[in-house]
C-alpha positions as CSV (number, residue, x, y, z in Angstrom):
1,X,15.9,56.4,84.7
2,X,16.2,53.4,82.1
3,X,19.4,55.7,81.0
4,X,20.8,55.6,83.8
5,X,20.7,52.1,84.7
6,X,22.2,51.2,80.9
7,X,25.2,54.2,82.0
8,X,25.7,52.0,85.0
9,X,25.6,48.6,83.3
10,X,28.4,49.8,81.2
11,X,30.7,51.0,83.4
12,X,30.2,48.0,85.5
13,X,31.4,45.8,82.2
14,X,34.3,48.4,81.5
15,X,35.1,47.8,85.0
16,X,35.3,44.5,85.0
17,X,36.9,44.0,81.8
18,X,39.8,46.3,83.0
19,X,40.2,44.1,86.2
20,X,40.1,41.2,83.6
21,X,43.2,42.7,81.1
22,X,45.1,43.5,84.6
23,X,45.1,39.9,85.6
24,X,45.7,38.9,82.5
25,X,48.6,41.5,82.5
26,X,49.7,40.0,85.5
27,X,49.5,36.4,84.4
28,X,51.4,37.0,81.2
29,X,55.0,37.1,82.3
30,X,55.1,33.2,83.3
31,X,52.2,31.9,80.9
32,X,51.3,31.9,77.4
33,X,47.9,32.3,76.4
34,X,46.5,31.8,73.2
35,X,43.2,30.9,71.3
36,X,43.5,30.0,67.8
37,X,41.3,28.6,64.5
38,X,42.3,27.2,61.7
39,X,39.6,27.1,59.4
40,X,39.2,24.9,56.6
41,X,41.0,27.6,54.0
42,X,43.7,26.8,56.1
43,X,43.0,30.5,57.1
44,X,44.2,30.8,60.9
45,X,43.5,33.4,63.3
46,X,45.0,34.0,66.8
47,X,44.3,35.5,69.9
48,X,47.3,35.8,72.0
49,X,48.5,37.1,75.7
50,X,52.6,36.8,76.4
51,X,54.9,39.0,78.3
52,X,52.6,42.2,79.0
53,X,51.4,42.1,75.0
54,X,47.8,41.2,73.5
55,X,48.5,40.4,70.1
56,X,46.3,39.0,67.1
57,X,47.1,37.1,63.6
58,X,45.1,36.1,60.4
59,X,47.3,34.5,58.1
60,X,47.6,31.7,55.4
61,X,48.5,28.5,58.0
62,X,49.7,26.6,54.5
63,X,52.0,29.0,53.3
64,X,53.2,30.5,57.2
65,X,54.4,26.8,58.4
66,X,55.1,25.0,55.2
67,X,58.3,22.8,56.4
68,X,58.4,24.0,59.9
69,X,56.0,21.1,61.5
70,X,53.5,22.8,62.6
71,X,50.3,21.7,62.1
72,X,47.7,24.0,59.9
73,X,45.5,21.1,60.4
74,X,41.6,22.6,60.3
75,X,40.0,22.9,63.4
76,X,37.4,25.1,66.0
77,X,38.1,27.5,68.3
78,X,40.9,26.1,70.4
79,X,43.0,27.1,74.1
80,X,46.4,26.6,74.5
81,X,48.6,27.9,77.1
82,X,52.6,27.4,77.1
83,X,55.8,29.0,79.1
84,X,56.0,32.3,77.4
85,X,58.8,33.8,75.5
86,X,60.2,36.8,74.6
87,X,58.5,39.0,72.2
88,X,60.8,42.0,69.9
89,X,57.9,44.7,70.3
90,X,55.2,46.0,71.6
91,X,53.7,47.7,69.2
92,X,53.9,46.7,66.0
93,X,51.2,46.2,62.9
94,X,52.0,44.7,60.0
95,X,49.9,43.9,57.1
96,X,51.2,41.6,54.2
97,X,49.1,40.4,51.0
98,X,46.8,37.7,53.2
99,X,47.7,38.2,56.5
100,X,47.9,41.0,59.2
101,X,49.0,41.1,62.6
102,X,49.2,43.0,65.5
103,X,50.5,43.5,69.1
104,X,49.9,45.9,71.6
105,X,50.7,46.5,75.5
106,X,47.9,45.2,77.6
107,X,47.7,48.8,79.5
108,X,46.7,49.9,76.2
109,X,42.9,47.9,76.0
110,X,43.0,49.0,79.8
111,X,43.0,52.0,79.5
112,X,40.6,52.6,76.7
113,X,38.0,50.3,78.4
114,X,38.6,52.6,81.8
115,X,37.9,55.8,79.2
116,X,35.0,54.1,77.7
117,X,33.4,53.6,81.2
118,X,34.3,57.2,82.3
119,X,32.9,58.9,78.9
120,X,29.5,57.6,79.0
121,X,29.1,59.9,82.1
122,X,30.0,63.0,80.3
123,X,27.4,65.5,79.4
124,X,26.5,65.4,75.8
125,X,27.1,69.0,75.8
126,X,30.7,70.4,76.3
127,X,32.6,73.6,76.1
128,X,35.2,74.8,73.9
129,X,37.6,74.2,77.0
130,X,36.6,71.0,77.2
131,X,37.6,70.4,74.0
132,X,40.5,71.9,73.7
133,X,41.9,69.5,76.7
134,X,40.2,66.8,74.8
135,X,42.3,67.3,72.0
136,X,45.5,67.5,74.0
137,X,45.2,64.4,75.5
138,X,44.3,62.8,71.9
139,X,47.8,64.6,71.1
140,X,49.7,63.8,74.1
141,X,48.8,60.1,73.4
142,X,49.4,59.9,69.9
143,X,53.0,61.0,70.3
144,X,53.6,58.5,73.6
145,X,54.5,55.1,71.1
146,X,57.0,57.9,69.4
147,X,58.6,59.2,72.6
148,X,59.3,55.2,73.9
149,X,61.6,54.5,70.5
């Protein structure tokens, strides 16, 4: 029973945190959203939501707006929201010596908590079928970002 009730409690936060990334999905197209840190490394990290992309940074604030006027002042956790702009991809990662970045569609999070809150609910034991369709999908999804460029 006490399985069951965790199972449920699970798929109620998957749930809920899909709903969550849809509205934020939603909300994207006419608002900015970010949450930022700059810590006292001048280290800053960034949460961000902007046309129908969720996107992180962690980069060196000193170095990344030297002579631009942007502040890499140190500071908490902070929310900002602007008018939001255009971005050149969807998916993209890059990594550099001290920084890495990020962006991703928001279906993308969406769709992995919506598979998160359906697996729990799978038997622990599976056929070869099952796996074999398992792996398709796995394939099928890996070569989707591929297909799109």
């Amino acid at each position: 029973m006490r399985h069951r009730n965790l199972r449920i409690a699970l798929s109620a936060f998957c749930g809920l945190a899909c709903v969550l990334l849809l509205a934020l999905w939603y909300r994207s197209y006419w608002t900015l959203d970010l949450i930022n840190r700059c810590d006292s490394r001048h280290i800053m990290t960034t949460i961000g939501s902007q046309m129908g992309t969720v996107y992180f940074a962690h980069f060196d604030a000193y170095e990344a707006y030297k002579g631009t006027g942007n502040s890499y002042a140190t500071h908490g956790w902070e929310y900002r929201t602007r008018e939001a702009y255009a971005l050149k991809q969807h998916f993209r990662w890059k990594r550099g010596s001290n920084s890495l970045s990020f962006n991703v569609p928001h279906w993308l999070p969406a769709i992995v908590a919506i598979l998160v809150g359906a697996a729990i609910w799978l038997p622990l034991r599976f056929s070869l079928r099952t796996l074999l369709i398992a792996t398709t999908l796995v394939a099928v999804l890996l070569k989707l970002p591929a297909i799109s460029n």
